[in-house]
C-alpha positions as CSV (number, residue, x, y, z in Angstrom):
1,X,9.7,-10.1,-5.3
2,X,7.8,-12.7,-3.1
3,X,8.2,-15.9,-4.5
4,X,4.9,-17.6,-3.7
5,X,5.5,-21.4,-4.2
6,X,7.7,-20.4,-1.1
7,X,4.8,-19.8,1.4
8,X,3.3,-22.6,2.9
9,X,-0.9,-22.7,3.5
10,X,-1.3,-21.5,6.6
11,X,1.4,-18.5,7.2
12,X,0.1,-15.4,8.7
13,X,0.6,-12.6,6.3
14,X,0.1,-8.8,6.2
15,X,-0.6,-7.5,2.7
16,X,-0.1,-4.4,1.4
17,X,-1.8,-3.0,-1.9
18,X,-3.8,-1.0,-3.5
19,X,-7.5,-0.9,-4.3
20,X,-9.3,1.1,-7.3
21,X,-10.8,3.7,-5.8
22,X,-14.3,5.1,-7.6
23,X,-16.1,8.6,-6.8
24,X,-19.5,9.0,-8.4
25,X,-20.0,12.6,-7.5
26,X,-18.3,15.6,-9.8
27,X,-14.9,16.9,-9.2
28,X,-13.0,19.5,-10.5
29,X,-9.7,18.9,-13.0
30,X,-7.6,19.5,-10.5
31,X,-9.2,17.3,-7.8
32,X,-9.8,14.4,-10.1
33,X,-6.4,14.5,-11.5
34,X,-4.5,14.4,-8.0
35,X,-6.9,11.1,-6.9
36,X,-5.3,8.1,-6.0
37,X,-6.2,4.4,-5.5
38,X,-7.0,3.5,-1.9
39,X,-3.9,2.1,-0.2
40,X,-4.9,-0.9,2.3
41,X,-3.9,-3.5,4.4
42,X,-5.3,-6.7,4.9
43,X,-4.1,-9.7,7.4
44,X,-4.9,-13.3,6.9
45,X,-4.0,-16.6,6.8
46,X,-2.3,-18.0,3.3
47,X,-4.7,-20.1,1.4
48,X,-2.9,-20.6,-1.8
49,X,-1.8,-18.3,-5.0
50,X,-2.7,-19.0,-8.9
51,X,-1.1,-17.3,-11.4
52,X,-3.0,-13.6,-11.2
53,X,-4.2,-13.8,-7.1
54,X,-3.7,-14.5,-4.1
55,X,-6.4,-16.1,-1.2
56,X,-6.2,-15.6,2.5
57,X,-8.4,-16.3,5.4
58,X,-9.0,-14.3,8.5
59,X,-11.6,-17.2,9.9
60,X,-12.4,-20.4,9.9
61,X,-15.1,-22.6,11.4
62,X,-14.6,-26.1,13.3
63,X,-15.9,-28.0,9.9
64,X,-13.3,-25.9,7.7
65,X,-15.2,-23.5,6.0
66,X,-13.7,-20.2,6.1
67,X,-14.0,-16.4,4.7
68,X,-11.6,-15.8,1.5
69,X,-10.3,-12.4,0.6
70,X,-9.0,-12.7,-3.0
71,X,-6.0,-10.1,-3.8
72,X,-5.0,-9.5,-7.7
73,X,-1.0,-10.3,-7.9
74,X,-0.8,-7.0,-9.8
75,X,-2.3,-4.4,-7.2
76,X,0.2,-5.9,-4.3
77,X,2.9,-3.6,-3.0
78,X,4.4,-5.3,-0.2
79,X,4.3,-9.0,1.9
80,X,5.4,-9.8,5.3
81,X,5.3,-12.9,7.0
82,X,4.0,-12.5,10.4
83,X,5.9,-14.5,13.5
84,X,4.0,-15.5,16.1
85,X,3.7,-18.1,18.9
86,X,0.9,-21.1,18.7
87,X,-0.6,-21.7,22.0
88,X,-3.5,-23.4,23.2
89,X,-6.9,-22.2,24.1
């Protein structure tokens, strides 16, 4: 289990989890029976945590502002810190 008052703003992260998956057309017993959630992966910079999600970032502007990808706690299956080397551009 991740302990998230562990990772620091900032860490590079590669999230995997799963996402509810909806289909609007019909589908037999059988089909909609066997349908799972859609399994994803999402990469991003560690914003912070709160009790039920998780935030990361995959840009962020000169001024700061940045996207956010929000990720509930409960739908996460696996973390890995990603390693890598600053350099300079």
């Amino acid at each position: 289990m991740i302990r998230w008052d562990k990772i620091k703003e900032g860490t590079l992260l590669l999230i995997t989890w799963d996402d509810i998956l909806m289909v609007s057309g019909w589908l037999s017993d059988k089909d909609a029976q066997e349908m799972e959630p859609a399994h994803c992966k999402t990469i991003g910079y560690f914003i912070n945590d709160d009790k039920n999600n998780i935030r990361l970032t995959g840009t962020v502007s000169e001024d700061g502002d940045k996207d956010v990808v929000v990720i509930p706690k409960g739908c996460i299956r696996k973390v890995q810190v990603i390693k890598y080397k600053r350099i300079s551009c």
